[in-house]
C-alpha positions as CSV (number, residue, x, y, z in Angstrom):
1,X,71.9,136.4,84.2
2,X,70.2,133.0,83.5
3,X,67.3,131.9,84.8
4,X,68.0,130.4,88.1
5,X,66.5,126.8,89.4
6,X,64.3,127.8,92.4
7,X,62.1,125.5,94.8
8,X,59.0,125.6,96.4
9,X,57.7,125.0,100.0
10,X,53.4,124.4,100.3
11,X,52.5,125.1,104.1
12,X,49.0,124.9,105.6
13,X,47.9,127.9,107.3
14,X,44.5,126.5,108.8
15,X,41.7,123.9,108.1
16,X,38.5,125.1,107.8
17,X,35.6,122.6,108.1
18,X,37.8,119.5,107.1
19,X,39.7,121.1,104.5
20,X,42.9,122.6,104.4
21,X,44.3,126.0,103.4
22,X,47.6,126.1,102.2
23,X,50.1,128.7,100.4
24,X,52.9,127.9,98.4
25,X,56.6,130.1,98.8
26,X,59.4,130.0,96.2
27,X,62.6,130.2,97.3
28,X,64.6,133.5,96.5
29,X,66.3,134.0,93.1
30,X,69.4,134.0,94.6
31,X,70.7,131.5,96.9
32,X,74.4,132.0,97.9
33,X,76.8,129.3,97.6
34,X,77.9,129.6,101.7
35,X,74.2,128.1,102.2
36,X,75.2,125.3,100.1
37,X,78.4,124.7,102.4
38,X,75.6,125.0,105.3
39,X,73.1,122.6,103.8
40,X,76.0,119.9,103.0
41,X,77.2,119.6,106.9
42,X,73.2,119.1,107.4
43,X,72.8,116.4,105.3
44,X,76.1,115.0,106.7
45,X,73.9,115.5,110.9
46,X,71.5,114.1,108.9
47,X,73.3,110.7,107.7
48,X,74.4,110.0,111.5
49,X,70.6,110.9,112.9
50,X,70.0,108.9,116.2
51,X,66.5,108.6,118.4
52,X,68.6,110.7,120.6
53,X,69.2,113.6,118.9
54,X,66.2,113.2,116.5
55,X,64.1,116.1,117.6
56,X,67.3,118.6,118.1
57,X,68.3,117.9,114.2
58,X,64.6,118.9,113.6
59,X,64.5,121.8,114.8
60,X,68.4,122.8,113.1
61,X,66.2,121.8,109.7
62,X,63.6,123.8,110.1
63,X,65.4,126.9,111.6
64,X,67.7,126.2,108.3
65,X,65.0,125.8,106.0
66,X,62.6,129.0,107.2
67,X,65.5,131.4,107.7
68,X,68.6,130.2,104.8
69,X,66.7,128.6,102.2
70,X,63.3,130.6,102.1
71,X,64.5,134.1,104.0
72,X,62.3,134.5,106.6
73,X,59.0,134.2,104.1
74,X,57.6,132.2,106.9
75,X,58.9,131.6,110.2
76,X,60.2,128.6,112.3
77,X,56.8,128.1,113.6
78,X,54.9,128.6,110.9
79,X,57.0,125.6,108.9
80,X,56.5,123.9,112.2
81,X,52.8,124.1,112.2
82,X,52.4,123.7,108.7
83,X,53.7,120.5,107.5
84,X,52.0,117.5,107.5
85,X,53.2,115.4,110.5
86,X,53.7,112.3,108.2
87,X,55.6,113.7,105.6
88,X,57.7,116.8,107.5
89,X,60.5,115.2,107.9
90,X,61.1,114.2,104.3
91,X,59.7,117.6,103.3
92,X,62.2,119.1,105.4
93,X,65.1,116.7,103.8
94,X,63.7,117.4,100.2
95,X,64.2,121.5,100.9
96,X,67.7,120.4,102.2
97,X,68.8,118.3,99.6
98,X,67.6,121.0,97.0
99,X,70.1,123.4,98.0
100,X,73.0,121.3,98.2
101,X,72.3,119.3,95.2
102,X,70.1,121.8,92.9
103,X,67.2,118.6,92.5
104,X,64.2,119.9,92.3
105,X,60.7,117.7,93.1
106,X,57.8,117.3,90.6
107,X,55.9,119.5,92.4
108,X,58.1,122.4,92.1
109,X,58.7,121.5,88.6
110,X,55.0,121.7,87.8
111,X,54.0,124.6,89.6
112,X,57.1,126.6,88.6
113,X,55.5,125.1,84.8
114,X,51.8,126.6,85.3
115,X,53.3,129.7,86.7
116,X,54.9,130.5,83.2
């Protein structure tokens, strides 16, 4: 089989005297094509995201992201805890948008790179 396009996900797991520790996760090899089905009517919660249901459509992302996209590597409250407040959300948008698109960031792009 070809080489499949994979993602990656950096999380800190703790800050130790002002700096931060973080690990990076790859997606699986293999993502089904029913997650991409899943990550399309996301987006489409997503697109018609109020102040009102902001925080429930957060937690849908990162149940979707922790337990479809990545497999249980890390759980929901470890992608919880370890995003960056400011960016999570589009974090959380960019692993979405991955699946149900197959765009991958720079970041991925050059660690997947220096991994080679």
């Amino acid at each position: 089989m070809a080489k499949l396009k994979r993602h990656m996900i950096e999380l800190v797991k703790e800050v130790k005297a002002g700096e931060i520790v973080t690990e990076k996760y790859l997606t699986p090899v293999f993502i089904p094509l029913k997650v991409v089905y899943e990550a399309i009517d996301l987006m489409a919660k997503i697109d018609k995201a109020t102040i009102a249901n902001e925080k429930e459509l957060i937690d849908e992302m990162l149940d979707f992201v922790a337990n479809k996209i990545y497999s249980g590597q890390f759980t929901k409250d470890e992608l919880f805890n370890g995003l960056h407040a400011p960016n999570a959300v589009r974090v959380l948008q960019d692993q979405i948008f991955f699946v149900a698109r197959g765009t991958q960031s720079e970041a991925t792009k050059k660690y997947l790179a220096e991994r080679s």
